[in-house]
N, C-alpha and C positions, 0 to 999 in steps of 0.2 A: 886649723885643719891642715893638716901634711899634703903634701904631692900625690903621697902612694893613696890617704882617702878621698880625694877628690877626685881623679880621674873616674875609679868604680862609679861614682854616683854621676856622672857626665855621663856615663858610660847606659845607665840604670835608665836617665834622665829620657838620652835618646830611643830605645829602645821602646821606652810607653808612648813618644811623641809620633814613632813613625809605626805603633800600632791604634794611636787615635787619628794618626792620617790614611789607612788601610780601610780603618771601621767607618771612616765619612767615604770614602772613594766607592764602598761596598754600598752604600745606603742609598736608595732611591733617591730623587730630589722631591722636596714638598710635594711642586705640582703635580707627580707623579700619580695615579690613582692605584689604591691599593688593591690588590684581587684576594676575595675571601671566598673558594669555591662558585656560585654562579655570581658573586654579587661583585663591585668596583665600587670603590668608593675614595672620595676626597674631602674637603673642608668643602668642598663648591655642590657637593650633589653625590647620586652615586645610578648605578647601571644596575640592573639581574636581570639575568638567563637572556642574555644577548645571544646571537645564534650567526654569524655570516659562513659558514662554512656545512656543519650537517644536515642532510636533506632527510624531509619528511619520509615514515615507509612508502606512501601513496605519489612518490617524485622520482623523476629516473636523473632529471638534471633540472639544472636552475632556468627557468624559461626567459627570464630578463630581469636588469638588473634596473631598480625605480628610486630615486631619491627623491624624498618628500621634507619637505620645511612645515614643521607644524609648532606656531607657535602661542603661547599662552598666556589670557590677561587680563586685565579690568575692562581697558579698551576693547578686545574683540565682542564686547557683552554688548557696546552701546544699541548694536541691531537689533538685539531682543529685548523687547520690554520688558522688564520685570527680573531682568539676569544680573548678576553680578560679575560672574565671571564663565569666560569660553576659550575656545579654541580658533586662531583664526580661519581651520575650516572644521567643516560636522561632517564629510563622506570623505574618502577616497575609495575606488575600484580597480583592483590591481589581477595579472593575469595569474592562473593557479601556479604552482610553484615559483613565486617570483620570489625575487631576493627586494626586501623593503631597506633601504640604507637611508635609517631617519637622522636628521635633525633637529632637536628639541630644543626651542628657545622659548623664556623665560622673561614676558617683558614686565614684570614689576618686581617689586620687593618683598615679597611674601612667596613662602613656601608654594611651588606649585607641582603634581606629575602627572606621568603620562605612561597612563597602564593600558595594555592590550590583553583583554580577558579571553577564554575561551581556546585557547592551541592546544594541541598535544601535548599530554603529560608526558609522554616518554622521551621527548625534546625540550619543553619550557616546562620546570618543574613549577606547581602549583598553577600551569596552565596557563602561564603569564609570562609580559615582558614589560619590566617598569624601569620608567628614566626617572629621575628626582631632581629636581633644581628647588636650592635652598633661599633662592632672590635671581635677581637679575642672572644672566648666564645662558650657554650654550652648552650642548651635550650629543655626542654622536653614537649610533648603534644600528645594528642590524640585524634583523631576521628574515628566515623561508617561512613561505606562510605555506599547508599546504594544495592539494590539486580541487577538491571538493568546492563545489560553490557553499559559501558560508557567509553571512555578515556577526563581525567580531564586534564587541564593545570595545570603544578606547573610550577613556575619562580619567579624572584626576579622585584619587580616593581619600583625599584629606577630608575631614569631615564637613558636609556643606556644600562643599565646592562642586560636587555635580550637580547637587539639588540645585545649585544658583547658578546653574549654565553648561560646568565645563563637562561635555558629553559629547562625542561623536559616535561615529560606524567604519567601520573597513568592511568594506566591501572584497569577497576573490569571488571573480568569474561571474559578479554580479551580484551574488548574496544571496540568501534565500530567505528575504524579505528586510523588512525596515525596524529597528528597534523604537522601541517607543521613547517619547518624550527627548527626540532629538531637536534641538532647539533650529527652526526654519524648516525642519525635514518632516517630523511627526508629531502628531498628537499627545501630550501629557495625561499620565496615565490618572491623576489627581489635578486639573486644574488647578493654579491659584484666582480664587474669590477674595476679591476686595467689597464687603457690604458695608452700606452708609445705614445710618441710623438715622431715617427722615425723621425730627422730632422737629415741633415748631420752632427752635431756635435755626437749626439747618435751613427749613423753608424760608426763613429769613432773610438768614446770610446770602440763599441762593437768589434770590428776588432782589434783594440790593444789589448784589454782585453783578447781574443781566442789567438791572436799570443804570448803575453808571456803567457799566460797558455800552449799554446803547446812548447814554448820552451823552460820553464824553468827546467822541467827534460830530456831535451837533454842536455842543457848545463851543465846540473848539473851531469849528466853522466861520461859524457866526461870530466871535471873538476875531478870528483872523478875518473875515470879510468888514467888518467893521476898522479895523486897520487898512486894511487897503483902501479901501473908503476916505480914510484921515489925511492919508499920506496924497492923496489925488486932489482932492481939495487944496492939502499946504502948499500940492506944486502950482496951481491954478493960481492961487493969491502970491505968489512970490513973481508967477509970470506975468 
């Protein structure tokens, strides 16, 4: 290869190296979340129709600013019987046009979200504001809620996951009552019924089951009192 072809292609070389240095310097970094119209999204989760700046038509200004930590899990369920999964809380009460500045945390490994049903269409399209964590994880967002007393549905809409727990309320201005089947707050609108099948083999088990529960600390009694018994006598003869 001559002098005079080499230089060109040195020449050709640099030119694509410091337009693939331009095309990374231009590019978001990974952790970056991407914006797709109302929605943000990462590998970690994603945001829609976050709202911290436009006010409701019914707001003339933002009445106070509330940060709330609500977080989401197997563990928050342990207090309801029969739950799988919850919210570590079920209300908040906030004042009418407040500004809500959430924190959504995610304390297990399974998909979990955290939808706010029920706002204004012409601010939160499809009348909602949903955070998303794909596992473990944090997520920050915020909305105006507006002036009207209202209680909002928040819950996680994977499938299941409300029916087994994860349900709350937002409360403005107090709400204008309690939604149902808020797990510690209200009433479920279907009970779950657990029915035993009494067949004589169950009256069985349960009569056995009562007999040695009542009699295993008599025997056990009487077993250790007779031990103490032994040992009082062995010190007697040794003295």
């Amino acid at each position: 290869m001559t002098r005079q072809n080499f230089i060109p292609r040195i020449q050709k070389l640099s030119s694509a190296s410091l337009c693939l240095l331009l095309l990374a310097a231009a590019s978001p970094p990974s952790t970056a979340m991407m914006k797709h119209g109302n929605m943000m999204m990462d590998e970690t989760g994603m945001i829609m129709n976050a709202n911290a700046d436009n006010l409701p038509r019914d707001c003339k200004e933002i009445s106070e600013d509330i940060d709330i930590v609500i977080r989401a899990g197997h563990e928050h369920a342990q207090k309801f019987p029969g739950k799988m999964f919850a919210f570590d809380g079920q209300e908040w009460d906030v004042k009418p046009c407040s500004r809500i500045n959430i924190t959504f945390i995610n304390d297990d490994q399974i998909r979990h979200q955290m939808m706010i049903h029920g706002l204004p269409g012409y601010l939160y399209p499809d009348g909602m504001v949903h955070l998303e964590l794909y596992g473990q994880g944090e997520l920050q967002a915020s909305l105006i809620v507006p002036s009207r007393p209202k209680t909002y549905l928040v819950h996680c809409e994977i499938p299941q996951h409300m029916e087994k727990g994860m349900k709350a309320q937002l409360k403005v201005d107090g709400g204008d009552g309690d939604l149902p089947s808020i797990p510690g707050i209200s009433e479920p609108i279907t009970p779950d019924v657990y029915p035993v099948a009494w067949s004589q083999t169950t009256w069985i088990a349960l009569i056995v089951s009562l007999t040695i529960g009542l009699a295993a600390p008599i025997i056990g009694g009487v077993w250790l009192n007779k031990r103490l018994q032994a040992k009082k006598l062995s010190t007697k003869d040794n003295a």
